[in-house]
C-alpha positions as CSV (number, residue, x, y, z in Angstrom):
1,X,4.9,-8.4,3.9
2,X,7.3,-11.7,3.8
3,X,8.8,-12.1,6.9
4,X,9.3,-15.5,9.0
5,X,9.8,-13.8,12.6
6,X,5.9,-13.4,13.5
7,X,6.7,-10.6,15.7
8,X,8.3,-8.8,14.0
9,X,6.0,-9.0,10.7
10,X,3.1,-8.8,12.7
11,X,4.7,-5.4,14.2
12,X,5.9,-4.0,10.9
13,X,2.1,-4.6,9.3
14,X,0.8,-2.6,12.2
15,X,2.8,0.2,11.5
16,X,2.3,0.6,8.1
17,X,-1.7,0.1,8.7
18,X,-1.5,2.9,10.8
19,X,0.0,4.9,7.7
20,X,-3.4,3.8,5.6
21,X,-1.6,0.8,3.8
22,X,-3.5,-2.1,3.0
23,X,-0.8,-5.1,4.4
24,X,-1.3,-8.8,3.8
25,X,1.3,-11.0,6.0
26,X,3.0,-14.5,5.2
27,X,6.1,-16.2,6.1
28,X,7.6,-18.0,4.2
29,X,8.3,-18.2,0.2
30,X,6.1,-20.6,-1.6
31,X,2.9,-18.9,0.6
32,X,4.7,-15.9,-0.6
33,X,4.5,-17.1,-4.4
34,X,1.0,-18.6,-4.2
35,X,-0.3,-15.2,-3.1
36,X,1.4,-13.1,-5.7
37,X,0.5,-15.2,-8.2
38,X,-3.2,-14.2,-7.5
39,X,-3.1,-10.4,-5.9
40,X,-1.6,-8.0,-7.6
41,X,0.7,-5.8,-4.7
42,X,2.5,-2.6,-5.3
43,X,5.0,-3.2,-3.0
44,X,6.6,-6.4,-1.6
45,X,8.5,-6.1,1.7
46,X,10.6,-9.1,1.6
47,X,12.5,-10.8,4.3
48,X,15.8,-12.3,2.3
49,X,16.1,-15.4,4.6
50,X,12.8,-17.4,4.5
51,X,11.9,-20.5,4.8
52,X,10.4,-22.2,1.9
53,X,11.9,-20.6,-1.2
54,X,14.4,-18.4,-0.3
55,X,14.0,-14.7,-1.0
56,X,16.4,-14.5,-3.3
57,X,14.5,-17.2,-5.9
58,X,11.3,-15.1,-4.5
59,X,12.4,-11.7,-5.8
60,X,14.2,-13.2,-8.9
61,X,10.8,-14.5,-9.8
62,X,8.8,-11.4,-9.5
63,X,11.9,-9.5,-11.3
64,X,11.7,-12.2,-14.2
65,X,7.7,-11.7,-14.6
66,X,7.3,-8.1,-16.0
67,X,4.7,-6.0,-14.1
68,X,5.6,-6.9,-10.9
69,X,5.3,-4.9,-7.4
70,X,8.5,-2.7,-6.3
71,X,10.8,-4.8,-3.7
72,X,12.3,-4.0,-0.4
73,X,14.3,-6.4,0.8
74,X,15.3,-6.5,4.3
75,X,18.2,-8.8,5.7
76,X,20.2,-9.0,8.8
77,X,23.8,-9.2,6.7
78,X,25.2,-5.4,6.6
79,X,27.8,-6.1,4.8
80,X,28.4,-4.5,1.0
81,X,28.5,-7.1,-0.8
82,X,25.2,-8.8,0.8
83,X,23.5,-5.5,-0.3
84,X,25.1,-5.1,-3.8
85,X,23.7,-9.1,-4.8
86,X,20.2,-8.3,-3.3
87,X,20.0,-5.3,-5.4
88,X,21.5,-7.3,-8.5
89,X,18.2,-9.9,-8.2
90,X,16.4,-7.4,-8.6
91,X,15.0,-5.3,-5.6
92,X,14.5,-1.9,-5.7
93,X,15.3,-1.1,-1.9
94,X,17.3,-2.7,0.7
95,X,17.3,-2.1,4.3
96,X,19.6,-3.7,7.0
97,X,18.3,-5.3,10.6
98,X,17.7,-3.7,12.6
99,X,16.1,-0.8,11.1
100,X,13.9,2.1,12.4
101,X,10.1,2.1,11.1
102,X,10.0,5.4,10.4
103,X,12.6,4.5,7.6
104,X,10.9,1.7,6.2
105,X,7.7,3.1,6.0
106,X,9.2,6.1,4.1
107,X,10.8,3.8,1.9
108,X,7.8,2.0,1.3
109,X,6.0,5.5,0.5
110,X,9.2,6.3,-1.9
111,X,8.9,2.7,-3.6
112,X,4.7,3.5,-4.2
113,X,5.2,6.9,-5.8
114,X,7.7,4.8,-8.2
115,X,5.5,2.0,-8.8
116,X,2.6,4.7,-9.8
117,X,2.0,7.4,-12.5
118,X,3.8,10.2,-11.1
119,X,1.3,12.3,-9.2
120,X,1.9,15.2,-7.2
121,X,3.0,15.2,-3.4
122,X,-0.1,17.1,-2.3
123,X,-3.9,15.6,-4.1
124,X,-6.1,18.3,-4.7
125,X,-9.1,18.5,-6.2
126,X,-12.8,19.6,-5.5
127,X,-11.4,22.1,-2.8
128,X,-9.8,19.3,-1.4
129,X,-6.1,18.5,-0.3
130,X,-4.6,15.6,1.0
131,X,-0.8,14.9,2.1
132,X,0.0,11.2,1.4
133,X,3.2,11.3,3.8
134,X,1.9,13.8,6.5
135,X,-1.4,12.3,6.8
136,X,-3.2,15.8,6.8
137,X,-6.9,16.5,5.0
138,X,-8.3,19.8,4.1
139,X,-11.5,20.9,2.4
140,X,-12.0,24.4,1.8
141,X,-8.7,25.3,4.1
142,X,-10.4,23.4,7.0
143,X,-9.0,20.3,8.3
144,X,-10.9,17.1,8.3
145,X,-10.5,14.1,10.7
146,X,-10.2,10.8,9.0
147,X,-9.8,7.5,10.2
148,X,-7.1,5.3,8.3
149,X,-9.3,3.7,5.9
150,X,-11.2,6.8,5.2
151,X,-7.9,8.4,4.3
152,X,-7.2,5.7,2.3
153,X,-10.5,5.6,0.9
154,X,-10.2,9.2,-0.2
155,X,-6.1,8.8,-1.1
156,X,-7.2,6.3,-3.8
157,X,-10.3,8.4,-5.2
158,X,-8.0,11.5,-5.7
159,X,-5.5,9.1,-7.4
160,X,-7.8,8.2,-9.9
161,X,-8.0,12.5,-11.3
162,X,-11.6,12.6,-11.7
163,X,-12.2,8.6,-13.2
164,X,-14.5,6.2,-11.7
165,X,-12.7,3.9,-8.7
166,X,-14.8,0.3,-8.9
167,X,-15.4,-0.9,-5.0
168,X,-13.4,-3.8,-5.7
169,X,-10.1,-2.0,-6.4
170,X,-11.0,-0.3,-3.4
171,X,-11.7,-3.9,-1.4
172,X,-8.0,-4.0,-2.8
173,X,-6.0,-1.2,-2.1
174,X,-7.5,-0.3,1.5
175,X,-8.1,-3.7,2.8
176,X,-6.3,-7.0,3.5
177,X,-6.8,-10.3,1.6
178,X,-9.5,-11.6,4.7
179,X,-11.9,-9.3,3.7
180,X,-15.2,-10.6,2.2
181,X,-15.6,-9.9,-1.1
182,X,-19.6,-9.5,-0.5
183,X,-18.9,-6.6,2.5
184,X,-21.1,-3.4,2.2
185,X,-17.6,-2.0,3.7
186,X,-17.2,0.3,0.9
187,X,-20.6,2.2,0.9
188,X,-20.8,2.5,4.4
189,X,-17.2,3.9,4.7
190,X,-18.3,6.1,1.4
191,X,-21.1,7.4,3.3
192,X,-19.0,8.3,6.5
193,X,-16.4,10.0,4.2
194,X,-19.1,12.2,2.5
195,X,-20.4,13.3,6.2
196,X,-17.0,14.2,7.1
197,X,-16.0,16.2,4.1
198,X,-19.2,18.1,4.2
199,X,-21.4,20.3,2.2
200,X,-21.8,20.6,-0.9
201,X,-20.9,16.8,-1.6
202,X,-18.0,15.6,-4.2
203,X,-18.0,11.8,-4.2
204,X,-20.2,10.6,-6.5
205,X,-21.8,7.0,-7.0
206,X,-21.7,6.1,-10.6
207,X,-24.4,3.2,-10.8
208,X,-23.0,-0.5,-11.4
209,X,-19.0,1.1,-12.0
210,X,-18.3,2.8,-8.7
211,X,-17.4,6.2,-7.1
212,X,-15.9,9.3,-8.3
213,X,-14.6,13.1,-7.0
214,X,-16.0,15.8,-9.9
């Protein structure tokens, strides 16, 4: 998230966490810059006027470097033409101020799917069904209560169809950049998850490589 009014960013970032998104938070370009050159993002919600490089030069950089994250842009300027030369740089999404959450957080899901193999709007497997957008969990037909990173947790592992997820694309996906590499965060939500989705387990631990749904 690239956004120069603190509140609002701050706001936004709290939203989406809510929705199980893992959301890192600067404010101005070059920060911007320096931390995509080093984390690889799927999507980049991108203020246009920031200070520091401007968004434009921002997104035209990511756009110009092949593999990079999708782009919503946000700006105050409504008009046509505004929206017609942020899309030309580049973006894949633009949304005027103000705007309602609800929108950008399902354009934000929209912009994920597209970044990603194309996977099916329900995750099933092992008994197991999960709703990305709707937030909903079921084993067996019986609902199970996660919290946000659990989902997120478990959103990743059906992802990955069976392979092995390593903890650190985990550290990755479901937490922030402040998170310490060294945390036991991953096993002890791994072990939580497991309670929750009950007997007889599916996650497995795949020594030294990382976890897995048979």
């Amino acid at each position: 998230m690239v956004e120069d009014e603190q509140l609002l960013a701050d706001s936004i970032a709290e939203w989406l966490r809510r929705e199980a998104f893992a959301v890192d938070v600067v404010h101005d370009g070059d920060t911007a810059l320096e931390q995509l050159a080093h984390t690889e993002y799927d999507v980049v919600v991108l203020d246009r006027d920031i200070p520091g490089t401007h968004g434009d030069e921002v997104c035209r950089t990511l756009t110009g470097s092949g593999g990079c994250p999708r782009v919503l842009m946000l700006t105050a300027a409504a008009a046509v033409r505004e929206r017609v030369a942020g899309l030309a740089l580049g973006a894949d999404d633009y949304l005027v101020k103000p705007f309602a959450f609800v929108e950008l957080s399902a354009r934000v899901h929209a912009l994920l799917r597209r970044s990603q193999p194309a996977t099916p709007t329900i995750l099933s497997r092992a008994g197991i069904d999960l709703d990305p957008l709707r937030r909903v969990v079921n084993r067996d037909g019986a609902p199970v209560e996660l919290t946000r990173k659990e989902f997120a947790v478990l959103t990743e592992l059906l992802r990955a169809g069976g392979g092995v997820v390593s903890a650190e694309h985990l550290l990755e996906k479901v937490w922030d950049a402040h998170i310490d590499p060294f945390t036991n965060v991953v096993r002890v939500t791994m072990v939580k998850l497991r309670r929750k989705l009950g007997s007889p387990a599916v996650i497995e631990t795949v020594a030294g490589v990382g976890y897995q749904i048979r």
